[in-house]
Each structure stands twice: as C-alpha cells, then as structure tokens.
N, C-alpha and C positions, 0 to 999 in steps of 0.2 A: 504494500500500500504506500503511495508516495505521501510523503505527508507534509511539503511546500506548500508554504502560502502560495496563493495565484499570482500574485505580482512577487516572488522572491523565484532569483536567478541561479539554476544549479549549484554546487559549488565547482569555482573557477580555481583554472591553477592552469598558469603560463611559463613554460621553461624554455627560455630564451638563449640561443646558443648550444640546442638538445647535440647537434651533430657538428662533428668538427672540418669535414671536407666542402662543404658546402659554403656558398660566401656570406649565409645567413639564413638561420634555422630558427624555429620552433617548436615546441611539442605542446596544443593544449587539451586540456581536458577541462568536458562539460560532463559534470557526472558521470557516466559512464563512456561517455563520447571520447575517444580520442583519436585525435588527427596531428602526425608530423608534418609539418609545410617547410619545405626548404624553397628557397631561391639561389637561381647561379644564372652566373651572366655573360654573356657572349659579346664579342664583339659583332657587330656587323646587323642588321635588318632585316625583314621581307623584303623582297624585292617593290614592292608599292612603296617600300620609303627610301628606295635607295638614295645619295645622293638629294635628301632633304633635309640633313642635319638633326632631324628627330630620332628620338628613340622607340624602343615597342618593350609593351610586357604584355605575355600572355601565363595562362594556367591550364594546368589538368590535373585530371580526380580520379582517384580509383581507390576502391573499397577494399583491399588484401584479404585475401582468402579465408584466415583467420577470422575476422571480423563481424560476423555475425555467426548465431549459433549453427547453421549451416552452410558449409564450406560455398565465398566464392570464387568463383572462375577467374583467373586469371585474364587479362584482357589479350586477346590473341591478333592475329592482322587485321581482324572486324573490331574494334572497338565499342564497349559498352553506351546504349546511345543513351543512359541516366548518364550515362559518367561523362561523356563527351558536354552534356546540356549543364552541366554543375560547374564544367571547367571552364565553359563562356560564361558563365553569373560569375565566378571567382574573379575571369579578366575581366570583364568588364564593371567591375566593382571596385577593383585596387587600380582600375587605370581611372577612375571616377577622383582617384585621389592625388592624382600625377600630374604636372606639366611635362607631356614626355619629350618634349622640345629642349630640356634642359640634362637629359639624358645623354645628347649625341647618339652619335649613329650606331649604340649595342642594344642590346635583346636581354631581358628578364625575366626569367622563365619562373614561376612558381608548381612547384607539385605540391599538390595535398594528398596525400596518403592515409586512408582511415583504418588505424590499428583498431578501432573496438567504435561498434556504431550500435547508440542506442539514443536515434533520435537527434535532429541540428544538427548534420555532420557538413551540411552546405555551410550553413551558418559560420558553425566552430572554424571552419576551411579559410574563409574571409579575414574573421579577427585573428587566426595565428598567421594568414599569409601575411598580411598586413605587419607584424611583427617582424618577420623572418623578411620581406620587404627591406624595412626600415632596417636590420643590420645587415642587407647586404650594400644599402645606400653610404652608411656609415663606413663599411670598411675601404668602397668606392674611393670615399672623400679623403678617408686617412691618408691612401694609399696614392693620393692628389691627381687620382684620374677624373674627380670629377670636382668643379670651382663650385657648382650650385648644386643642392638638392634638388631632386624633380617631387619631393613628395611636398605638395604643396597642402594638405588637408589630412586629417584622420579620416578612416574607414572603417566602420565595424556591423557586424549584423545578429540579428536574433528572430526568434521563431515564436508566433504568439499563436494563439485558440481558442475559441469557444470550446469551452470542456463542460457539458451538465447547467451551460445557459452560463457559465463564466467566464468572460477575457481571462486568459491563461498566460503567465511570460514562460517561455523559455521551454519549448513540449521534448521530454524526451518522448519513447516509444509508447510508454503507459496511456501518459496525457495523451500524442496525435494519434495513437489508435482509434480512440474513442470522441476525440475532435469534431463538432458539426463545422467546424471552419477554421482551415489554419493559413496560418502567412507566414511567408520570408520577408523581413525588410530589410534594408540594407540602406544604412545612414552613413553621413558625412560630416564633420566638425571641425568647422574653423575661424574664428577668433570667440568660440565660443556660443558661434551660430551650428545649429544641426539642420542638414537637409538632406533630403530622400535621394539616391543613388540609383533603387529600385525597389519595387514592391513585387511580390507573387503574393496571392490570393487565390484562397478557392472553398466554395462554401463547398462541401465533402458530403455531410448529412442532410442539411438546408441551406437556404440562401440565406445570406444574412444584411441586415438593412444600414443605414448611414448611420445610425446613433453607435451599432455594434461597431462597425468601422474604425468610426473617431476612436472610440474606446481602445479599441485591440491598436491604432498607430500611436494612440499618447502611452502606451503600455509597453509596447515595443519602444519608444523613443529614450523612455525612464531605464528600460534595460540597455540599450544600446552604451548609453551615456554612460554607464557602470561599466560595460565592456571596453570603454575607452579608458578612462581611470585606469583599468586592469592593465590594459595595453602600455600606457606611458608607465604604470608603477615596474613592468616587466622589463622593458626599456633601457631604463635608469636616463645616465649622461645620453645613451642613444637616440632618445625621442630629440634631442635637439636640432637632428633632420628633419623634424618635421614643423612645415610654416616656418620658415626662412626666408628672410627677403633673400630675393635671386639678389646677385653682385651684379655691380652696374659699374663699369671701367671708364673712368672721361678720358679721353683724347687731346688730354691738355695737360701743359708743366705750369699751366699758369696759375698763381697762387689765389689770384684774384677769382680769377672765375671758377676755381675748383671751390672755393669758398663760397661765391652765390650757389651756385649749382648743386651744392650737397643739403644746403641753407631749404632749398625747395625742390629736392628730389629723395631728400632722405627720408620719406615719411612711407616711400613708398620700395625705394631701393635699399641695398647695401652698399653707398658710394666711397668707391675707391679710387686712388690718383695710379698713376700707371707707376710712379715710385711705388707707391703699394702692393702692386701687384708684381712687380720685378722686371717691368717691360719697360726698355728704351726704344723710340723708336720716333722719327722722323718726314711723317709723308708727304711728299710733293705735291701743292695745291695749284693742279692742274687745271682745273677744272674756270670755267669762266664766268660762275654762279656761285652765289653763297651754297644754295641748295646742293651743288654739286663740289664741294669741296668736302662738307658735311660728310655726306654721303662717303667720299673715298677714302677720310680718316677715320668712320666709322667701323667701316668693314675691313679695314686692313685690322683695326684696333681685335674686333671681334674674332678673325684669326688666325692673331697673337696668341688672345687670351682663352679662350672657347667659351665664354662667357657676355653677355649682356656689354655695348658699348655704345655710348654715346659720344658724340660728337658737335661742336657748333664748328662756326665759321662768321662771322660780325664782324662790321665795320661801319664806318661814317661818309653816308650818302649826302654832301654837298651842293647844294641846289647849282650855286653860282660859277661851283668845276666843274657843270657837266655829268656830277654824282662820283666825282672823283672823293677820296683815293678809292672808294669803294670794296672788290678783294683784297687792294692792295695794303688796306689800310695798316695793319701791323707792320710792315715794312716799307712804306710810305717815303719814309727820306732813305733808305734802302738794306739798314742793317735791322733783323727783323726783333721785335719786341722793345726796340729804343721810344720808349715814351718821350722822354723829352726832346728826341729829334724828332719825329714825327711832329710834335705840338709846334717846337718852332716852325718847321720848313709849312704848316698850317696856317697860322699868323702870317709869315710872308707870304705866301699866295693870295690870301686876302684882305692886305692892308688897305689896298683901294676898294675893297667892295663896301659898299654902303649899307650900315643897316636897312633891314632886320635881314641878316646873313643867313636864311633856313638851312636846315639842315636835318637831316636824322639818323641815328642808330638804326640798322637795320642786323638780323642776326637768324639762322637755320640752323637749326638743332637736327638732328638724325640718329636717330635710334635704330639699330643693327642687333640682332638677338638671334642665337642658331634654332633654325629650323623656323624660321618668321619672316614677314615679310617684313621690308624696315619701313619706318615712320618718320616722316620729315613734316615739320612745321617750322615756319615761317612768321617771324615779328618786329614790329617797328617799333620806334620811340621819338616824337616828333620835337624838334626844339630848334635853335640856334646857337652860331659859334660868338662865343666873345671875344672881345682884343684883349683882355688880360685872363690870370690864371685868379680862377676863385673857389676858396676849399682843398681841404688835404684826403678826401676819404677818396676810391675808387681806385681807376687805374687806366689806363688808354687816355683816351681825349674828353674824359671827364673834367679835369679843372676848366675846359674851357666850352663843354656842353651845358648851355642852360636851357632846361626841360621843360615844356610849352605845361605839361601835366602837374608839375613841384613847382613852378616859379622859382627854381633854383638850379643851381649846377649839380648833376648829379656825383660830383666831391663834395657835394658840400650837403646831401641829403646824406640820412642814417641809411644801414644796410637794410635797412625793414621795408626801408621806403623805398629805394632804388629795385629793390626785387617785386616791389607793388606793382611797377609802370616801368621796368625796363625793357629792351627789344630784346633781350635773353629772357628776361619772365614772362613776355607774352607769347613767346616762342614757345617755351617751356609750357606752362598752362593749356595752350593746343595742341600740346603732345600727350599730357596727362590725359585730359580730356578724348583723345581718340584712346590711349588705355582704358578709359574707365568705358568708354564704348564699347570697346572689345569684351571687356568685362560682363556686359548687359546682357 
C-alpha cells in the first residue's frame, strides 16, 4: 500500500558523477525508478548543421533487460518504438534548455538507461539527463573548449494523476495503474520564472475537465520546482553553468569606450576587453561605411574568440567638410587614436567657418555570435563643433562636441548622461532592442 501524500514526491536521491568514462553522469532514483543518464560529446554535427557554427544534443532510452519483473529484450537492429518516442521527449526537452548556438559545431549525446522501472522513468530520464548535461558542460568549460555555457535554463519533469478523483504528484506503477488521467510535464526555470517545455496528457479511464487540469499543472509545477532544488543541491559548484550571461568580447583597446559599452551592455552580457580575453589583434578598416567596418572587426573578433563579439566603428560627421573626417575620424591628422591631433588639425579646418558649425557623432555597432546571424545598428548624436576645448570627461572630439540634446559638450556631461543620448547608446539600444525581439 503506498502511503504518500498526493502532493509529496517519491523519495529522490541524485548521484552525480555515478560513472567515470563518460564526460558526465548521473544515476537517479525515484522510489523505485532508477535510471543512469550519461552524456558524451562528439565533435562534429548532423549534416543539416554543418558549417553553421551551432551545436546539437540529442537522447535515447532503453529499459535493460533486468528492469522490470519480466525480462526485457534487448533493443536489436529494429529499435523499441516506446523507446525510440521517450528518447525524442528527453531531446527535445534538454535542448528546451540550451542555446545550442553557443555549443559550436559538437554533438551531445545523452542515454538514459533504466536499471529498475516502477513508474516516471520518462520523467526521472529528463531530471538526471539534465544533471549528467550540466557536468558534461562543466568539464567542457574547464577543459577551455568551451568560452560560454549553452545551458541557458533548468529543465526538469514529473508525472501527475487523477488517482480515486485525486490530483496525484509523482505516479509510480501503483498510483498510474489505477490513474483515470495521467500526464508528463516537462518545465523550464529561469531567473526564477517556470515555463512548460511540454505537456503529455491523457484521460486513461475518463476525460477529465479544465478545473482537473489547472489542478494536476499547478501540482506538477510545485513538484517540478522540488526537482530542481534537487538538481542544483546535486550539482554543487556545477550548477554555475547554468544561466550565465554568454561572454561578449569588444573589439576595442579603447578604455573609453570599453567603459561606456560594459556601463550598458553589462546587464545583459559578460563584457570583456580582448586584454581579457588574451586576444591581440588589429583589423584593417577596409570597409567604406561605418556599418561595414563594424561588421569586419566583429567577425574577425568572433573567430579569434569563439565566443559573442561586438564591434563599433564612430566618428564625426561634419556638415561644413563635406561629413568629413567621417571613417576616418580616429586617424584624422593620420596617427590613429591621437586625440589631440585630430582636435587640433579640427579647429584648423574650421577656423573660417561660421557659426553654428553642425555637426554629428555618428556610430554602428555589430554584433557577431557563432551560429547567428549578426546585428548591426546604427546611431546619431546631433550637435556642433566649438573653437575652444570645454570639459575634461570623454574622449575623441568630445571637448569640442557641444550636444544639441545636453546643451553641453559631451566632456563636460556625466557618464550617465552621455550614455542617455550618445551615437554609441543609441546604436546600442537598437541593438538590445532587436535582442529583446528575438527574445519574443
């Protein structure tokens, strides 16, 4: 006689690391359930991703012979077709949890293997892959073949029932024998939000109506939530793969703009300067467009690194030269990053022009990401050049840009404020912005 509350979850027990050849293992047991999940990893893709910098994980499932109290079969050149339909829920469940873009071009294979099945063995297969997952990701990243986790979410599942007119958590064999309706659901958690990945349902004895529904998914939701707990407590230091900002590499030595740039991208990245990251490197801004300079130190940046890179390219678009210096503008009087020759050789060229000297910041950002396509956005900042230098803040032709937006020289505005209305944070902002699209 089982004698669980309806809402209390087998007892759990997650042994993380069960096998040692494998690049990451687990063995859990749900009451009598137990299932080992290893993961090991390949180099290399299906052929449908060749040559698109993504990565792939899939699963299979098989019930060993031992495993129920009458012997089963071995899976022979015909494959079991419960087992084959279990090992698509398992991938498509733990790739629910992935950006497999930040994978690269290997393969992650997870097997589930069920030593003893009494009930949830789809389920238990999920939260221990997901585990066994996550320390193959870890040893990945030790081992600095990979810059970014791709496990962007937790993943965990469990099995609910009408058992005798009861929402049931957690059915082994006893409870889904006798079940008028059971489900698999399969949830997702991250920043503390939980969302559905997949649902199976099936009224078994009766149909069962909306109130039963809601019931049996807020029931499953409370256990899932528990199964996750279990998951990180198993974990330990290893859950730290999981929800990580991807790393985001700038394409610039410049102190100034590694400083705005982390100032309003660090909420979303893990921004790092290419000192940081141990990359020297120098690209030729070939290109005859902001947009397209962006672009060519972006993806050179990206790889370098195999990682997330960003890139601008800005300069001061002068009404009165024609939109001179324009690309040219960081080397302008011709030795590149000289502030104060550029401002001078500025000033002379415009000594005769008469106010109001317009002029504007103009600035493209390009974002490069393996296995994505890149994003370029484009921003202005509208003002005038002055005859003298006013303000110590900034960097470029700031002492002598005074901002139509600040009624000030953006030297002479705070960093709060220059990032509110500059041509790199309006750049910036329509870049988040098509992220947070992509997001939708």
């Amino acid at each position: 006689m089982n004698e669980r509350a309806a809402n209390e979850l087998r007892k759990l027990e997650i042994y993380p690391g069960f096998t040692e050849m494998a690049a990451g293992s687990a063995l859990i047991c749900a009451g009598r359930t137990r299932v080992l999940c290893t993961a090991s990893v390949q180099e290399g893709v299906p052929p449908f991703l060749r040559d698109t910098g993504r990565g792939w994980l899939t699963a299979e499932y098989a019930m060993l012979p031992g495993s129920t109290p009458q012997r089963k079969a071995r899976d022979g050149v015909k494959r079991d077709g419960r087992g084959v339909e279990i090992g698509r829920l398992i991938g498509r469940s733990l790739r629910a949890a992935c950006d497999l873009s930040r994978l690269g071009e290997r393969t992650i294979y997870i097997d589930c293997d069920v030593l003893q099945a009494d009930g949830g063995t789809r389920t238990a297969a999920v939260t221990g892959g997901f585990v066994a997952l996550c320390l193959a990701v870890k040893k990945l990243m030790d081992a600095g073949k990979l810059v970014d986790s791709p496990i962007v979410r937790q993943v965990a599942a469990v099995s609910v029932g009408i058992v005798g007119g009861t929402p049931t958590l957690d059915l082994d064999y006893a409870f889904d024998s006798r079940a008028d309706a059971d489900m698999n659901v399969v949830m997702t958690r991250q920043g503390g939000k939980m969302a559905y990945a997949e649902i199976q349902g099936t009224g078994e004895g009766r149909p069962y109506d909306r109130a039963e529904l809601n019931a049996l998914l807020d029931l499953a939701q409370e256990g899932v939530s528990r199964l996750m707990d279990a998951q990180l407590q198993a974990l330990g230091s290893a859950a730290d793969v999981i929800g990580r900002k991807p790393v985001l590499v700038l394409a610039t030595g410049n102190f100034g703009k590694i400083k705005e740039l982390r100032a309003m991208l660090g909420g979303r990245f893990d921004v790092r300067s290419m000192r940081e990251m141990g990359v020297e490197m120098d690209v030729e801004e070939t290109g005859e467009t902001f947009e397209e300079n962006a672009l060519l130190k972006a993806e050179a940046l990206m790889r370098a690194t195999g990682c997330a890179a960003l890139a601008d390219d800005s300069g001061l678009l002068v009404d009165a030269l024609g939109g001179r210096p324009g690309v040219y503008s960081a080397r302008y009087a011709g030795v590149h990053g000289d502030d104060e020759a550029n401002n001078q050789l500025l000033l002379k060229e415009l000594a005769d022009t008469p106010e109001p000297r317009t002029a504007r910041y103009a600035a493209a950002v390009a974002l490069c990401r393996p296995g994505r396509e890149p994003l370029v956005a484009f921003g202005t900042c509208e003002g005038s050049i002055l005859r003298e230098y006013r303000g110590d803040g900034g960097f470029g032709y700031d002492p002598l840009f005074y901002s139509d937006d600040l009624q000030m020289t953006l030297a002479e505005a705070s960093p709060e404020a220059k990032n509110a209305i500059s041509h790199r944070a309006r750049a910036v902002q329509k870049l988040l912005k098509m992220l947070e699209d992509e997001d939708a």
